[in-house]
N, CA and C of each residue as an Amber inpcrd file, in Angstrom:
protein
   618
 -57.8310000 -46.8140000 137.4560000 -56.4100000 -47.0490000 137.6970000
 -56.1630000 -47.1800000 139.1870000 -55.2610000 -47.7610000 139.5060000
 -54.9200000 -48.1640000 140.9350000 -55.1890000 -49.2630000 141.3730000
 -56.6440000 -49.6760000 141.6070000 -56.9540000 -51.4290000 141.9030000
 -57.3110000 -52.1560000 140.9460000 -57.1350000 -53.1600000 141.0760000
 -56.7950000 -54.5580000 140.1500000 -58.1720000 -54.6180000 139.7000000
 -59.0570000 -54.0520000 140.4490000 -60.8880000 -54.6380000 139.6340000
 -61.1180000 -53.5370000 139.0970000 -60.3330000 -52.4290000 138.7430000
 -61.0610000 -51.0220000 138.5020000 -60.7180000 -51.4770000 136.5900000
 -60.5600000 -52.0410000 136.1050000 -60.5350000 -52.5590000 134.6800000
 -62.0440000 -53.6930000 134.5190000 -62.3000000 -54.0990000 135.5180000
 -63.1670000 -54.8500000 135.2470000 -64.7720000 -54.1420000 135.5680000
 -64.6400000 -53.2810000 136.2310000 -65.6150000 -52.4960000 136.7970000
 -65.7640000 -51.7240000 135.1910000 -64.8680000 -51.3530000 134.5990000
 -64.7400000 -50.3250000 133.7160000 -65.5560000 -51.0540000 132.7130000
 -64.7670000 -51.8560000 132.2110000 -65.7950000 -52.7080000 131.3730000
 -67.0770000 -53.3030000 131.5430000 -67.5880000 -53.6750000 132.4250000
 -68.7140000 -54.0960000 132.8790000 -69.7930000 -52.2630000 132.4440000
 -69.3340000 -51.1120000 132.8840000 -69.7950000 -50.2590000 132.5340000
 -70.1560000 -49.8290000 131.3650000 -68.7840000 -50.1490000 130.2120000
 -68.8610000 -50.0170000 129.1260000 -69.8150000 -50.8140000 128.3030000
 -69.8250000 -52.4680000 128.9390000 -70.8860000 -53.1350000 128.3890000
 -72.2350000 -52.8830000 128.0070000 -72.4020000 -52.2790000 129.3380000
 -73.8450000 -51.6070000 129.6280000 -74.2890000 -50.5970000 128.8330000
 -73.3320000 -49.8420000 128.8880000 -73.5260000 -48.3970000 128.1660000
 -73.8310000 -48.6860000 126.2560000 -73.1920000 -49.9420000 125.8570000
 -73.0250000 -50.3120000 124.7750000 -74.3810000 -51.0760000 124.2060000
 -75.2380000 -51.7920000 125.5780000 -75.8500000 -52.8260000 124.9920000
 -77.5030000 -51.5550000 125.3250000 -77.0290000 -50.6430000 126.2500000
 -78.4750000 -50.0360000 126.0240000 -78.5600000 -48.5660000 125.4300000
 -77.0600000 -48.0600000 124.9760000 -77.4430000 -46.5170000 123.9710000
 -76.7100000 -46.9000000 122.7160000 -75.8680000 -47.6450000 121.9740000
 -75.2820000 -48.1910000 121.1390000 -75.9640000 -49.5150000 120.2560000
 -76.7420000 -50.2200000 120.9670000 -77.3870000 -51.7260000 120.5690000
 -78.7180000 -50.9040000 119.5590000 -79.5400000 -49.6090000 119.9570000
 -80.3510000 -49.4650000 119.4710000 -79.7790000 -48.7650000 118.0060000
 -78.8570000 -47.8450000 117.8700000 -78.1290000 -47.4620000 116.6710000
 -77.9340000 -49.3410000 115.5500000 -77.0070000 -49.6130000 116.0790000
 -77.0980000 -51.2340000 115.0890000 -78.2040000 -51.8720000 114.7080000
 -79.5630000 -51.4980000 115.0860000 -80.7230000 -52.2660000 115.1520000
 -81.3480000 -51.2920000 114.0900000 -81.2520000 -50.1170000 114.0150000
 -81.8850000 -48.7310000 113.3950000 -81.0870000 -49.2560000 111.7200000
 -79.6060000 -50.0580000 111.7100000 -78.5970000 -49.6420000 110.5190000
 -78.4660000 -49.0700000 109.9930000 -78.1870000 -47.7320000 110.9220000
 -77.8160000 -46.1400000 110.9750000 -76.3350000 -46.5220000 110.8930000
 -76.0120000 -47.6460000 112.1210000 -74.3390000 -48.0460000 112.1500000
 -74.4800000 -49.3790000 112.0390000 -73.6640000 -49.6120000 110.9720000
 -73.6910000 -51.2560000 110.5280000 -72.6800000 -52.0820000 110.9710000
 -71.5910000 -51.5960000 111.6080000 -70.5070000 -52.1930000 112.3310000
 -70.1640000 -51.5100000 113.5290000 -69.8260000 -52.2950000 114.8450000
 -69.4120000 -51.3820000 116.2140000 -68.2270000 -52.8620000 116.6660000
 -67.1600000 -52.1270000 116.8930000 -66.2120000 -53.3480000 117.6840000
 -65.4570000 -52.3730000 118.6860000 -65.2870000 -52.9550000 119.9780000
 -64.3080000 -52.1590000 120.7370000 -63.7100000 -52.7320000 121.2540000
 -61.9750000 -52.8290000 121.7130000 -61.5280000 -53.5310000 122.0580000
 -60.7550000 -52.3250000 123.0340000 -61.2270000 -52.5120000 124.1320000
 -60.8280000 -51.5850000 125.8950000 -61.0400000 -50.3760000 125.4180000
 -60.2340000 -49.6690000 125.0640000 -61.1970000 -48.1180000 124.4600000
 -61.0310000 -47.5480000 123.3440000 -60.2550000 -48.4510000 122.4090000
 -60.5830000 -48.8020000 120.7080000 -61.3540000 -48.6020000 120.1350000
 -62.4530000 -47.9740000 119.4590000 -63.8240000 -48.0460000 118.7110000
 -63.6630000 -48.0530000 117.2310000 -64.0390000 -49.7670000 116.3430000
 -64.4220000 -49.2310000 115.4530000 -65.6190000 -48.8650000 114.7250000
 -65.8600000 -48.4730000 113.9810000 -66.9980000 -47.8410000 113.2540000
 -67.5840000 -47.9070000 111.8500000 -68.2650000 -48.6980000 111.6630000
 -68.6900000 -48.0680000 109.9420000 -70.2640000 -47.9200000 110.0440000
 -70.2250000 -47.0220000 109.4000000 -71.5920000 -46.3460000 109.4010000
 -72.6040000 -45.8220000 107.9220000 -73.6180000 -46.1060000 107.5580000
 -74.3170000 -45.9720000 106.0890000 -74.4460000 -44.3430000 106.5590000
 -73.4360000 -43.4070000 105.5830000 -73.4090000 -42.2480000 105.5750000
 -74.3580000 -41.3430000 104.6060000 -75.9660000 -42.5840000 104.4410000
 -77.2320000 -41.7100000 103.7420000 -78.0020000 -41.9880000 105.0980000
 -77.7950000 -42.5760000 106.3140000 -78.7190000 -42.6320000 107.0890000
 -77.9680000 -41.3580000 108.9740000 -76.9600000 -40.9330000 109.1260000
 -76.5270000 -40.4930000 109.8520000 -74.7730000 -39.8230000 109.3760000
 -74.4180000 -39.3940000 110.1510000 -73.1220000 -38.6720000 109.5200000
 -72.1550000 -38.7340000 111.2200000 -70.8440000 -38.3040000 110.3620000
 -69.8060000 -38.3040000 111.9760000 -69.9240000 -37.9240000 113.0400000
 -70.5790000 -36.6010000 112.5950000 -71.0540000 -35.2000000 113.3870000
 -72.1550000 -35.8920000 114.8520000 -73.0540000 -36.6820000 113.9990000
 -74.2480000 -36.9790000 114.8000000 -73.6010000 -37.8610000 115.5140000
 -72.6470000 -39.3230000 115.2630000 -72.6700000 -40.1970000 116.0480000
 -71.3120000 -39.3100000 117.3370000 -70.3060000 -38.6650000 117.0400000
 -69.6600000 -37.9400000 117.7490000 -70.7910000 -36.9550000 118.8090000
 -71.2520000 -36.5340000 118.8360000 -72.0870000 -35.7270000 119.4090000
 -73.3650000 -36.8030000 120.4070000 -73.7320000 -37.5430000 119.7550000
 -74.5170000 -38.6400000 120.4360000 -73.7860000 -39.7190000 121.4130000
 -72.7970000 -39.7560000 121.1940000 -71.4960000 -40.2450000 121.9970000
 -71.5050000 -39.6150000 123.2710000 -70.6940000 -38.5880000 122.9830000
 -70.6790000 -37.5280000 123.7720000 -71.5630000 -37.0210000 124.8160000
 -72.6600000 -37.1660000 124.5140000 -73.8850000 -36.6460000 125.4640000
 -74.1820000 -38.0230000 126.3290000 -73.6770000 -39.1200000 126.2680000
 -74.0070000 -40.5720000 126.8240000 -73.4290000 -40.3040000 128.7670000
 -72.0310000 -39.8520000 128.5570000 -71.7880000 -39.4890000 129.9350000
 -70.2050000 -38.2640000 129.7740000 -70.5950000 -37.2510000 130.2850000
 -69.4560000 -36.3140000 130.3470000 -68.1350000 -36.5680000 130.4920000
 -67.8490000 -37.8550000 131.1960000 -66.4180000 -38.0640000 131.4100000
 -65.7720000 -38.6720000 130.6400000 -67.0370000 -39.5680000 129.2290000
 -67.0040000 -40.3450000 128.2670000 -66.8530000 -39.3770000 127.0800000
 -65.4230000 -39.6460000 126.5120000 -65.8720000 -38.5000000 125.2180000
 -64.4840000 -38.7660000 124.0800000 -65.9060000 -39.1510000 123.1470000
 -65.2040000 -39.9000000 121.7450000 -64.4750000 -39.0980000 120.7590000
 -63.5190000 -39.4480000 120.1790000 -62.5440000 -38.3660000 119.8210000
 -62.1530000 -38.8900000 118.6160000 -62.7000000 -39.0310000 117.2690000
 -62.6540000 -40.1920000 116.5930000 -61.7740000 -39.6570000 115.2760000
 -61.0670000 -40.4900000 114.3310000 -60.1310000 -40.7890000 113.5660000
 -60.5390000 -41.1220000 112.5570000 -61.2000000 -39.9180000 111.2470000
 -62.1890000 -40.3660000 110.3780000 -60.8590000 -40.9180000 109.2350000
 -61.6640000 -41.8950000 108.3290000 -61.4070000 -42.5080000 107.2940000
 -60.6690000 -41.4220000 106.3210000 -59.4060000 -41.5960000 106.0740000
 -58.7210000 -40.9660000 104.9640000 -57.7770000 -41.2180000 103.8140000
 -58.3140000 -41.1950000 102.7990000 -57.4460000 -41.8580000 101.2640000
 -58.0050000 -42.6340000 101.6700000 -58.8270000 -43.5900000 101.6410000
 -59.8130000 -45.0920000 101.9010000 -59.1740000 -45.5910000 102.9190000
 -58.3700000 -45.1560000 103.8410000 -57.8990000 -45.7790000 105.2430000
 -58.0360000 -45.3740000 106.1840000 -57.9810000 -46.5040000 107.4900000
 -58.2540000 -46.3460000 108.6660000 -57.9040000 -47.5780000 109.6570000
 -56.8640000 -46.7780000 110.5720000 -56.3820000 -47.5330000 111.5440000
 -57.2030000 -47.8260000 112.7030000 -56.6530000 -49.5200000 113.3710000
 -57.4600000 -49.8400000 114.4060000 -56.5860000 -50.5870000 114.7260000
 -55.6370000 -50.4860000 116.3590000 -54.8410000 -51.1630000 116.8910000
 -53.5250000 -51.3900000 116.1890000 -53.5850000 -51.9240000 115.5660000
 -51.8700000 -52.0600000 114.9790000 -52.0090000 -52.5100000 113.4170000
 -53.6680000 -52.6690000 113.0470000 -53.9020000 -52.8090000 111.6790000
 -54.1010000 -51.7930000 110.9230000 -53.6730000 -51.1710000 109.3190000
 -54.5280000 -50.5860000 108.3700000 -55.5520000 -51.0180000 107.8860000
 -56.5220000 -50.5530000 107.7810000 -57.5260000 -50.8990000 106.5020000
 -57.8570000 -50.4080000 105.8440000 -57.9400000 -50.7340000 104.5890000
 -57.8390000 -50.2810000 103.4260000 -58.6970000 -50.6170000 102.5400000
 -59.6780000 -49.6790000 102.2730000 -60.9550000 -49.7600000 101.1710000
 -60.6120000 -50.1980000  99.4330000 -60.6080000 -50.7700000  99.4870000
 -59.9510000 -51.0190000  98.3240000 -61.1210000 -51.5200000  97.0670000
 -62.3180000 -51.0540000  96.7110000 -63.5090000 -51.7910000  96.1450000
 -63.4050000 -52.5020000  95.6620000 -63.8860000 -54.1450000  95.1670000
 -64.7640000 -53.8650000  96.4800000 -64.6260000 -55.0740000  97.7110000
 -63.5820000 -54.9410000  98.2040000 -62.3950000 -55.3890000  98.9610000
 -62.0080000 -54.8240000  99.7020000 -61.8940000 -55.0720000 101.3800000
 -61.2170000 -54.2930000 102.1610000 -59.6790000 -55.1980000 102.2300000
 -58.5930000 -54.7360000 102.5150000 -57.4900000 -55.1190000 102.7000000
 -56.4460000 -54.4090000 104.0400000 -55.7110000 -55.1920000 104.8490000
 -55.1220000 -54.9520000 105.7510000 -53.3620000 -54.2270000 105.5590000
 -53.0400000 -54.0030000 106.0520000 -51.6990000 -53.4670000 106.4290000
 -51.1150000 -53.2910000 107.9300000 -49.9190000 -53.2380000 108.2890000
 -49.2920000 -53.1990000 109.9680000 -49.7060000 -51.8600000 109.6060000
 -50.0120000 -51.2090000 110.6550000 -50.0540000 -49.8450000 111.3880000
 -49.0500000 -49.4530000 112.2680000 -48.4490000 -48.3310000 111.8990000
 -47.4960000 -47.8620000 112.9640000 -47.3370000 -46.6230000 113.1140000
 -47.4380000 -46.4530000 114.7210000 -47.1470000 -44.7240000 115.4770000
 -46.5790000 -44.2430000 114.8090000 -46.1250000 -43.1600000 114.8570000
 -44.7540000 -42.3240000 114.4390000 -43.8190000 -42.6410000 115.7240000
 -44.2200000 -43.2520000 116.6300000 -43.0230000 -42.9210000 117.9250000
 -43.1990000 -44.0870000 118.7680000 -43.7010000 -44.9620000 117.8860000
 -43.2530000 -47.2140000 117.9270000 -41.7450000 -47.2790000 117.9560000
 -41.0500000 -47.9700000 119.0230000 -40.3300000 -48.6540000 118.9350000
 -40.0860000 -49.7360000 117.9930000 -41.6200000 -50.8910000 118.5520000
 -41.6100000 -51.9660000 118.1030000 -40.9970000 -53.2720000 118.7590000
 -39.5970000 -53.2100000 119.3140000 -38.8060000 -53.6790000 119.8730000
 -37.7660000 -53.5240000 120.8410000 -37.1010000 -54.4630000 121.1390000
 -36.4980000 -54.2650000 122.5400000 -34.9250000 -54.0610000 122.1540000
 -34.3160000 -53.2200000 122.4860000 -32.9180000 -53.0040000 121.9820000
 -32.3150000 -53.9410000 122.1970000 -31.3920000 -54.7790000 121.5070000
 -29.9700000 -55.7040000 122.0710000 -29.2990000 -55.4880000 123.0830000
 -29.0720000 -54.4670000 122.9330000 -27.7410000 -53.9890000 124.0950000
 -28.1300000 -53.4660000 125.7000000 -30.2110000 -53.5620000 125.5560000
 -30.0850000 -53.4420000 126.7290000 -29.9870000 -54.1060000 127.8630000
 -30.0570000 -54.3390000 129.2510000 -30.6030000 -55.3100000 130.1520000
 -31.8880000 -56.0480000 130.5120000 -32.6330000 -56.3940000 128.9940000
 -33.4900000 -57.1280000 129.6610000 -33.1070000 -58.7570000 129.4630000
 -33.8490000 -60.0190000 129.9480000 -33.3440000 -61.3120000 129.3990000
 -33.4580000 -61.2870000 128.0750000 -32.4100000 -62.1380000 127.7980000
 -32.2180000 -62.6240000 126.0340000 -33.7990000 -62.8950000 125.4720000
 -34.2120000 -64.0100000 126.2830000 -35.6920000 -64.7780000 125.8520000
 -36.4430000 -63.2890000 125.6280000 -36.7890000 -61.8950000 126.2830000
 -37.5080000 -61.0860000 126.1190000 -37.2820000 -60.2500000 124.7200000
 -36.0050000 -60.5330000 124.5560000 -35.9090000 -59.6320000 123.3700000
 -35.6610000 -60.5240000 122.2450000 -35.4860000 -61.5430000 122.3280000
 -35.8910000 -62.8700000 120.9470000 -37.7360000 -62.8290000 120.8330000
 -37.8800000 -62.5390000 122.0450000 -39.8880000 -62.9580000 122.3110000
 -40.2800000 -61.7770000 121.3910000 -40.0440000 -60.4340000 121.5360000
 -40.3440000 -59.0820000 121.0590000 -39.9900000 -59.3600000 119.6270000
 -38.7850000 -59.5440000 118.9540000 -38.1400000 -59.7990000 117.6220000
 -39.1710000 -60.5690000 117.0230000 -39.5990000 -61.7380000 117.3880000
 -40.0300000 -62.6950000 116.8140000 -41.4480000 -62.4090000 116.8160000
 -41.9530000 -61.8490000 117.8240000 -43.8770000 -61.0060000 117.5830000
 -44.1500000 -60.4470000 116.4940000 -42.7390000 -59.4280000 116.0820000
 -42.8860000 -59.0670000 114.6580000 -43.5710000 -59.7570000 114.0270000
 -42.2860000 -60.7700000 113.7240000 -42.4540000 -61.6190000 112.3130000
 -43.7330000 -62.9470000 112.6050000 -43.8090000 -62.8780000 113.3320000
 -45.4360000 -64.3280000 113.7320000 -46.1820000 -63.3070000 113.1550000
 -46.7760000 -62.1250000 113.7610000 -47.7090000 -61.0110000 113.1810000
 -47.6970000 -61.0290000 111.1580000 -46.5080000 -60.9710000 110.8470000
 -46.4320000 -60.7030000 109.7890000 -46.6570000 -61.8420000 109.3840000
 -46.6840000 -63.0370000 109.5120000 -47.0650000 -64.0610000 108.6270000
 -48.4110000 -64.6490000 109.1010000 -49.0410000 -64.3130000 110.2520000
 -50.4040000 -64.6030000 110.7810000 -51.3420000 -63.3330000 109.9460000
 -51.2800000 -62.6120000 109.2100000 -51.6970000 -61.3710000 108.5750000
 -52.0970000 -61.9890000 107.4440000 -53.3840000 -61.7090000 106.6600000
 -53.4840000 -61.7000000 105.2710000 -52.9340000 -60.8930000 104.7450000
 -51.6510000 -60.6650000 104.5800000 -51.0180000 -59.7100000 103.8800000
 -50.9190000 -59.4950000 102.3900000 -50.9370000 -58.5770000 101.2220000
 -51.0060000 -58.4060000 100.3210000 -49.2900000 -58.9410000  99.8840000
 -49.1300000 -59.6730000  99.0120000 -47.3960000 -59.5080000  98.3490000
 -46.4090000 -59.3950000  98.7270000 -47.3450000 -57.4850000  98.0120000
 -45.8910000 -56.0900000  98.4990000 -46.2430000 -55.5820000  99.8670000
 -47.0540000 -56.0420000 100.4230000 -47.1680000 -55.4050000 101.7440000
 -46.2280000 -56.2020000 102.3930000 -46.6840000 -57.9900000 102.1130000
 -45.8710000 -58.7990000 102.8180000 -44.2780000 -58.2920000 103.2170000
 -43.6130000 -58.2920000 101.9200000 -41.7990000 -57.7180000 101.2910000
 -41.9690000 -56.4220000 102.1560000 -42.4380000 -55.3860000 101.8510000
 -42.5450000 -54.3200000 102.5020000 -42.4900000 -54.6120000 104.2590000
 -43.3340000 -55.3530000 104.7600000 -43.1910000 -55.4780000 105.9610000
 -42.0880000 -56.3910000 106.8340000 -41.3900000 -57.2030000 105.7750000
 -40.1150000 -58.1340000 106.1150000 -39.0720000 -56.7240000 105.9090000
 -39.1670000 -55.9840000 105.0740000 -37.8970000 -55.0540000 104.9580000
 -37.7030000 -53.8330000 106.1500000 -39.1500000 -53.4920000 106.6970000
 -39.0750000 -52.6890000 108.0180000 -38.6130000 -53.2400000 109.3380000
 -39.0960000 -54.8510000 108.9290000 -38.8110000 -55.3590000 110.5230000
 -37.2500000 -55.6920000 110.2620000 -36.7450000 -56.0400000 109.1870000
 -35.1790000 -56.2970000 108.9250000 -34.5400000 -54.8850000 109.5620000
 -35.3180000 -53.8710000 108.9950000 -34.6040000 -52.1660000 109.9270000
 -34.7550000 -52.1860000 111.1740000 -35.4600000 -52.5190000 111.6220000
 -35.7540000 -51.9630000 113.4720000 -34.7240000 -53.3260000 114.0790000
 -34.7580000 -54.1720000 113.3310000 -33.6740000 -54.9910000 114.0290000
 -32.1930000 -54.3690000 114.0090000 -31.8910000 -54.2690000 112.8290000
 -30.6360000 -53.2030000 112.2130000 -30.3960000 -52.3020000 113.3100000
 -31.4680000 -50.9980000 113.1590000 -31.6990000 -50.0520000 114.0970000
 -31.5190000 -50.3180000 116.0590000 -31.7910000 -51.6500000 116.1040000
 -31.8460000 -52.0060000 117.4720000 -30.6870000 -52.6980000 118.2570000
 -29.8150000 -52.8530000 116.8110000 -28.4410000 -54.1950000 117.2280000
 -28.5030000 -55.4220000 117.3150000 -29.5960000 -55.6730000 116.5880000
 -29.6780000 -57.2180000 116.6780000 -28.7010000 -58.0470000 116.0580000
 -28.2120000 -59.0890000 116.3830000 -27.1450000 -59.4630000 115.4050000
 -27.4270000 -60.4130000 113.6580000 -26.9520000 -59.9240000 112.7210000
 -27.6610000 -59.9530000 111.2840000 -27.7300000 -61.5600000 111.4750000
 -27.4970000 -62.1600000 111.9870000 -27.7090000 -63.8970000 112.0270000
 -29.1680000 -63.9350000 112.4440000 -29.3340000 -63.3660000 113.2160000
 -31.1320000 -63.7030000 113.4480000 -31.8010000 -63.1910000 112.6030000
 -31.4880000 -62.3550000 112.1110000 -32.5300000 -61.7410000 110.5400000
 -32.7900000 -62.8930000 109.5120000 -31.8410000 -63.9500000 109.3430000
 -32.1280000 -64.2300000 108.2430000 -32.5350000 -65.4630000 107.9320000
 -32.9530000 -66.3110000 108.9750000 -33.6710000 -66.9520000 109.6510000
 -34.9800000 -67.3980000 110.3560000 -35.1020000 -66.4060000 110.8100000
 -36.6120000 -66.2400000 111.8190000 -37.5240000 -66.5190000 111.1510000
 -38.1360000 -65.8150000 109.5320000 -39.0210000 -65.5700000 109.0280000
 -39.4670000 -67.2710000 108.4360000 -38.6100000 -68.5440000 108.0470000
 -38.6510000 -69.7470000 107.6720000 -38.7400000 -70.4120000 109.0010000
 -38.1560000 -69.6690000 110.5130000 -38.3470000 -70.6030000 110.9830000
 -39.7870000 -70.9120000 112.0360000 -40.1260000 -69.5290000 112.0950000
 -41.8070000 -69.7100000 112.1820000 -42.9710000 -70.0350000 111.5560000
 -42.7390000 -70.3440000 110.2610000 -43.6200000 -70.7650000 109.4120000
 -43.5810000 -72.7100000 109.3520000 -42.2780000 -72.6520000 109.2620000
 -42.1380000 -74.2620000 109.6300000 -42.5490000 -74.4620000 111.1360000
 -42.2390000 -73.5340000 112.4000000 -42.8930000 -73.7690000 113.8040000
 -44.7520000 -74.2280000 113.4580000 -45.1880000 -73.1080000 112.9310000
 -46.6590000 -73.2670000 113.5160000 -47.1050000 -74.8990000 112.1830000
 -46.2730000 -74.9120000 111.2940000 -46.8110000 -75.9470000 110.7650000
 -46.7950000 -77.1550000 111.3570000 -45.5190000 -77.3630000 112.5160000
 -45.4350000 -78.2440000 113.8010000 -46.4950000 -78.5340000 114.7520000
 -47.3200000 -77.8630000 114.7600000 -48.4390000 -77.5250000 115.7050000
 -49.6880000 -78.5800000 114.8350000 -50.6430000 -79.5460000 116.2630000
 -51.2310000 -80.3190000 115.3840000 -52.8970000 -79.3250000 115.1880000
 -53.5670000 -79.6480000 114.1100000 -54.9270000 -78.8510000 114.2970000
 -55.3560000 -79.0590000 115.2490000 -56.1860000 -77.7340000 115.3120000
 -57.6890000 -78.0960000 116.2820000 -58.1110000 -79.4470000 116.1170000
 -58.4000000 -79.8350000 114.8810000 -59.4100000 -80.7490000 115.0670000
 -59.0130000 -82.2110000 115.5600000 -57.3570000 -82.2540000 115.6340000
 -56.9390000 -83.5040000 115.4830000 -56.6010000 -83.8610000 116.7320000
 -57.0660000 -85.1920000 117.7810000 -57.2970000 -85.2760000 118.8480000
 -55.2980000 -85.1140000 119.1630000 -55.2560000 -84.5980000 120.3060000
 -53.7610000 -84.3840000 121.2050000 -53.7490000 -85.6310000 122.2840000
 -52.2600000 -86.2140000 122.3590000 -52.6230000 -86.9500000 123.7940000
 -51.6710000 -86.2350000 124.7720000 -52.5060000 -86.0100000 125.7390000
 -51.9560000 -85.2700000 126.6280000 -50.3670000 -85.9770000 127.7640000
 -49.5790000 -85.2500000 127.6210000 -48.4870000 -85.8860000 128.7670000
 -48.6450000 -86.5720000 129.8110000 -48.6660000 -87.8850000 130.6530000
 -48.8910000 -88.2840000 131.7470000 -48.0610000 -88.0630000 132.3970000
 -48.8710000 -87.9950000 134.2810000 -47.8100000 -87.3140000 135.3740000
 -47.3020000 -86.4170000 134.6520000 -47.3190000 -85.4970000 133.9140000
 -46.8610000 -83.8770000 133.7820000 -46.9020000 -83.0550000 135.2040000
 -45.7350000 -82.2660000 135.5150000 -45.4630000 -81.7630000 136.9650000
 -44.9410000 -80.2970000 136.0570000 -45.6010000 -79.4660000 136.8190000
 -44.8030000 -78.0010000 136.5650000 -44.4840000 -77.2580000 137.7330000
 -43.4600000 -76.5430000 137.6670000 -42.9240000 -75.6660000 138.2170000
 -42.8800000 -74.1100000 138.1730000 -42.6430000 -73.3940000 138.8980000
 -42.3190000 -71.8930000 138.7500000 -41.1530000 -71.2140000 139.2380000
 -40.2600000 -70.7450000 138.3210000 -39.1390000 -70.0820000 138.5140000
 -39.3630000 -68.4530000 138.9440000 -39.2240000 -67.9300000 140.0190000
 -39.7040000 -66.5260000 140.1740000 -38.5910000 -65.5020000 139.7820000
 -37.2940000 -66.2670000 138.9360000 -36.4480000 -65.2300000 138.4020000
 -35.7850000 -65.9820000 137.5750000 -34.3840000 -65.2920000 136.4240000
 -34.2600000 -65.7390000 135.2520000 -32.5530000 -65.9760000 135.3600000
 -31.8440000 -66.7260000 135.0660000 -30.5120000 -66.6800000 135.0030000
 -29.9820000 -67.6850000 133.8470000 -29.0130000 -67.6660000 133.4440000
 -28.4570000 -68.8910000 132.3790000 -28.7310000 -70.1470000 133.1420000
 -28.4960000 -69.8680000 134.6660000 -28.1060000 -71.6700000 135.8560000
 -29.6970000 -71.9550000 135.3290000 -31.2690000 -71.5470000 135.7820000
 -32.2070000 -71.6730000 135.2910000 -32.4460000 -71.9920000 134.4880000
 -31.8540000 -71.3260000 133.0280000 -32.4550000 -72.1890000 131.3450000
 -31.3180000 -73.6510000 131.4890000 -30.3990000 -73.3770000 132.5960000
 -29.6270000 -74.8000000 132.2580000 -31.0950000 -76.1110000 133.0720000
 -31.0650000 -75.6510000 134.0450000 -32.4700000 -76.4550000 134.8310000
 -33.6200000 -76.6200000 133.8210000 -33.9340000 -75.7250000 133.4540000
 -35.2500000 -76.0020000 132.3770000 -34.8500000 -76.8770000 131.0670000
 -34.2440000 -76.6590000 130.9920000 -33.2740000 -77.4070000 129.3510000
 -33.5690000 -79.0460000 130.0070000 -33.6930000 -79.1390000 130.8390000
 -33.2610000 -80.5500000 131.2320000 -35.1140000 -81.2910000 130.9610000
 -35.5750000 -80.4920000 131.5720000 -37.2510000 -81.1990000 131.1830000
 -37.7050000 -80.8450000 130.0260000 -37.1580000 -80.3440000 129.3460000
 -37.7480000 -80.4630000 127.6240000 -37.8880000 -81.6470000 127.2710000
């Protein structure tokens, strides 16, 4: 923390640490899955060849200041970042994950720009339809984000909307595979602050 390379230093460490006391565990398929994303770890492990105890403890002894604190599997679930997963045999299946003490979103009524708190609103619902979601998870997860909007002051006109109109957005979008022609003489700019006079300026080069 403090300088701008001390994240990259960090990781570069972690790499290391991963590809020469961690690489030999995956090779053994003692642990059959390792993903980490900054200091995220997930884990699955063949529990006839090693147990929690050992890989917690073998962790642990790698470097003292390093020390794994891990979140075993319960009722067939287990969170990682903002996903559930869910053992479901013989099928794993996803769900949103959430803190007990998630916001989620940006209040209405406070002072940040409009665009930030339409941007936040709408992460929701892209998430929720970029998700293999089950059904009732799907309904289930349109009816929480309909609350935290509720909960936040959003005004009920954007609720009822958003969810059709991102699904028709990304269908706007051409594939990967299909060649793009790029804009000629395209010129960009940078605005280093935000006002209505600004989206009136930007409105104009759309």
């Amino acid at each position: 923390m403090g300088s701008p390379i001390s994240g990259l230093i960090a990781e570069i460490y972690l790499q290391s640490l991963e590809r020469t006391r961690i690489k030999p565990l995956l090779d053994t398929k003692r642990i059959i899955f390792y993903i980490r994303y900054i200091d995220d770890i997930l884990i699955i492990y063949d529990t006839t060849q090693i147990s929690q105890d050992i890989i917690t403890h073998y962790a642990n002894t790698i470097n003292n200041n390093l020390q794994l604190c891990p979140t075993p599997e319960q009722n067939n679930r287990v969170s990682f970042l903002d996903l559930a997963i869910i053992r479901n045999t013989p099928h794993l299946e996803i769900d949103i994950f959430r803190k007990s003490t998630t916001t989620d979103t940006i209040s209405y009524l406070s002072n940040h720009p409009l665009q930030q708190k339409l941007a936040a609103h709408r992460l929701l619902i892209d998430r929720m339809l970029n998700l293999p979601l089950h059904k009732n998870r799907l309904e289930n997860e349109w009816q929480t984000i309909l609350h935290i909007a509720k909960n936040n002051h959003f005004p009920t006109a954007l609720n009822h909307n958003p969810r059709h109109h991102m699904a028709q957005k990304r269908t706007q979008f051409p594939s990967p595979t299909q060649p793009t022609n790029p804009r000629k003489n395209e010129k960009c700019t940078t605005f280093t602050f935000i006002s209505s006079n600004i989206r009136k300026v930007t409105n104009l080069f759309k």
